[in-house]
C-alpha positions as CSV (number, residue, x, y, z in Angstrom):
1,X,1.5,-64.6,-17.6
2,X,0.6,-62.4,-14.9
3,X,3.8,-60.2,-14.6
4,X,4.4,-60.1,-18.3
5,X,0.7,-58.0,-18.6
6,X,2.1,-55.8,-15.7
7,X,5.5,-55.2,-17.6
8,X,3.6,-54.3,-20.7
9,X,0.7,-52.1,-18.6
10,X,3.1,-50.0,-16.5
11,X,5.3,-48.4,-19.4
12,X,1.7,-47.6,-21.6
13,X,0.3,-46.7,-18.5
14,X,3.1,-44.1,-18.0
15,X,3.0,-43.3,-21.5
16,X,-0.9,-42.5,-21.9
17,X,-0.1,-40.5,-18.8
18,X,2.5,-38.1,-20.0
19,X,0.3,-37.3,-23.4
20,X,-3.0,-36.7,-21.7
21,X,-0.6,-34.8,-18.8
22,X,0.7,-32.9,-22.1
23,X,-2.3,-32.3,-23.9
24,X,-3.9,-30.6,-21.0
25,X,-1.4,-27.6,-21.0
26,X,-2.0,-24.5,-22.7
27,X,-0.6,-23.9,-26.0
28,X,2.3,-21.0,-26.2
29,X,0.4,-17.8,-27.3
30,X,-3.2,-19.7,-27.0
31,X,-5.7,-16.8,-26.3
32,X,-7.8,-16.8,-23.7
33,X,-11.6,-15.6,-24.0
34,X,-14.2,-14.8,-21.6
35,X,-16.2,-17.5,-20.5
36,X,-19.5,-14.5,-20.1
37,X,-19.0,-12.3,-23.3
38,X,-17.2,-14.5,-25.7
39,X,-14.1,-11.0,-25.4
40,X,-10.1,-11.7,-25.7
41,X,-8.7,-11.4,-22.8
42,X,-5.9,-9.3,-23.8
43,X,-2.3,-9.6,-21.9
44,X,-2.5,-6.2,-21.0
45,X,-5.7,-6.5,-19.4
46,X,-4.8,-9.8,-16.7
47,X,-5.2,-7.6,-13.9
48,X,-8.8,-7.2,-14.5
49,X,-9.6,-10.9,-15.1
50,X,-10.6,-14.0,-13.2
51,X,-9.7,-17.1,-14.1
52,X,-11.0,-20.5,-12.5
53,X,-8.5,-23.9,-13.4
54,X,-9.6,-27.3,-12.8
55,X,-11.4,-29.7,-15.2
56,X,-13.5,-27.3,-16.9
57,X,-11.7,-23.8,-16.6
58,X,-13.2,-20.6,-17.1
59,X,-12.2,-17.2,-17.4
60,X,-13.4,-13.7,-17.4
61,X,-12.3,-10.3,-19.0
62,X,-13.8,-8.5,-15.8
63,X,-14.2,-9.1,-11.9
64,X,-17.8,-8.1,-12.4
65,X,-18.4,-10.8,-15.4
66,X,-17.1,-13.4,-13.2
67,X,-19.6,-12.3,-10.6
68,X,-22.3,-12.5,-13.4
69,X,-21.4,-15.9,-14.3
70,X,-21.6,-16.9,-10.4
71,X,-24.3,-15.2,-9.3
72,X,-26.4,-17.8,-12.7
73,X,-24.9,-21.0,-10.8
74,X,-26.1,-23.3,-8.4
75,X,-25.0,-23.3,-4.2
76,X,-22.4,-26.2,-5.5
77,X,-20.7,-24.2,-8.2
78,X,-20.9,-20.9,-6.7
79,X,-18.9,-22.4,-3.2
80,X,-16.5,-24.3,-6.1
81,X,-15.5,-20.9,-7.7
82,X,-15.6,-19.2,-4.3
83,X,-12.9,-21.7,-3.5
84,X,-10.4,-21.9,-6.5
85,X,-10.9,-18.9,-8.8
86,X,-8.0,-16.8,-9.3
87,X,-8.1,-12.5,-9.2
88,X,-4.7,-10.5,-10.1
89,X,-3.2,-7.7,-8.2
90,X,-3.8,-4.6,-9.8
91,X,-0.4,-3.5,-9.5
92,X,1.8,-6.8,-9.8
93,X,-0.4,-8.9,-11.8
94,X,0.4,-11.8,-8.8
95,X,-2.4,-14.3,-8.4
96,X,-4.6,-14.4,-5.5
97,X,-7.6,-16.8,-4.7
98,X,-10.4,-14.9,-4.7
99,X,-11.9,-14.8,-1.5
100,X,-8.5,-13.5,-0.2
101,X,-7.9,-10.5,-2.3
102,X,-9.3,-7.2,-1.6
103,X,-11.2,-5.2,-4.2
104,X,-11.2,-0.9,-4.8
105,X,-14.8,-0.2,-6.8
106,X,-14.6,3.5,-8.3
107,X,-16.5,5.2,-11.7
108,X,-12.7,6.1,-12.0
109,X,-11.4,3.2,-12.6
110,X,-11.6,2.0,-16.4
111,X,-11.9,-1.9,-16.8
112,X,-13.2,-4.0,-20.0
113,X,-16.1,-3.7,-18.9
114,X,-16.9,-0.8,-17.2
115,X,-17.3,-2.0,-13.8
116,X,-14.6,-0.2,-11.9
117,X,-13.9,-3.2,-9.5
118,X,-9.4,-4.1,-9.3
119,X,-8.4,-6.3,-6.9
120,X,-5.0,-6.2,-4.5
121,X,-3.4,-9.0,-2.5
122,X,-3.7,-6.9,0.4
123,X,-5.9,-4.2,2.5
124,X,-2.9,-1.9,2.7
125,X,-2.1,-1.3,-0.7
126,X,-6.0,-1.2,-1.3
127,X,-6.3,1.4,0.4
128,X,-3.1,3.3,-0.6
129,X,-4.7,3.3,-3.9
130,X,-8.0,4.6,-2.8
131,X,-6.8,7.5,-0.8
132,X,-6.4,10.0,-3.7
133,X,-10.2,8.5,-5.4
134,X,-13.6,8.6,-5.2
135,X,-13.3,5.1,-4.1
136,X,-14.5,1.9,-1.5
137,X,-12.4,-1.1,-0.4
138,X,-14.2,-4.1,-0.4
139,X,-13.7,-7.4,1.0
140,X,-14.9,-10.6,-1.4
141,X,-18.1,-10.7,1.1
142,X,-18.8,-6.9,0.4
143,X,-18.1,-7.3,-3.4
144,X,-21.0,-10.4,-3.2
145,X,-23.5,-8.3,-2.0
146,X,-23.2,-5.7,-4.6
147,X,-26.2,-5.3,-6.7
148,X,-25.1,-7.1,-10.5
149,X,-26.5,-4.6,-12.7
């Protein structure tokens, strides 16, 4: 009696699996909105946002939403971002973790939402950016201790 309830249990089991598994992915063309302004993140704007995966994900048109979102949690939430959100090279669009990626702030930069603050996978290209700007490279420590106006 024992095995039989196995033999029925694994296939359902692997079954249930694969829909929930399923379920979870994002929809083809499914829009993404920021989780601080209730904006579409447009396609054409990725390399400005900031997205956090994991069981309840959360994205942002703007670097400096995301900061505004992190700067209202508590110690716990603010190391769990710190830890798996997700920035986009201004030039390739690639994703970086956060904490890894360097970030040019200038007035002349134009992002959704005004703040001026890209993000690049590397210091070099950071500042290969910056060297024609009114511009300052900043690492994910700098960026935290900007004032969130």
């Amino acid at each position: 009696m024992c095995r039989k309830g196995i033999i029925t249990f694994v296939p359902i089991f692997f079954i249930i699996s694969f829909l929930l598994i399923g379920g979870a992915s994002a929809e083809e063309g499914e829009r993404s909105t920021c989780s601080h302004c209730g904006a579409e993140i447009l396609a054409e704007n990725l390399k400005f946002s900031v997205n956090q995966p994991g069981a309840k994900p959360v994205s942002f048109a703007d670097i400096h939403h995301a900061l505004l979102w992190r700067d209202g949690q508590c110690t716990a939430l603010q190391y769990a971002f710190d830890g798996s959100a997700l920035v986009y090279d201004y030039n390739t669009e690639e994703a970086i973790a956060i904490a890894d990626a360097w970030y040019v702030k200038s007035t002349e930069i134009s992002t959704p939402a005004g703040s001026g603050i890209i993000a690049f996978k590397d210091k070099a290209l950071a500042e290969k950016f910056v060297s024609d700007k009114n511009s300052k490279i900043l690492s994910y420590d700098d960026l935290l201790l900007l004032p969130l106006n």
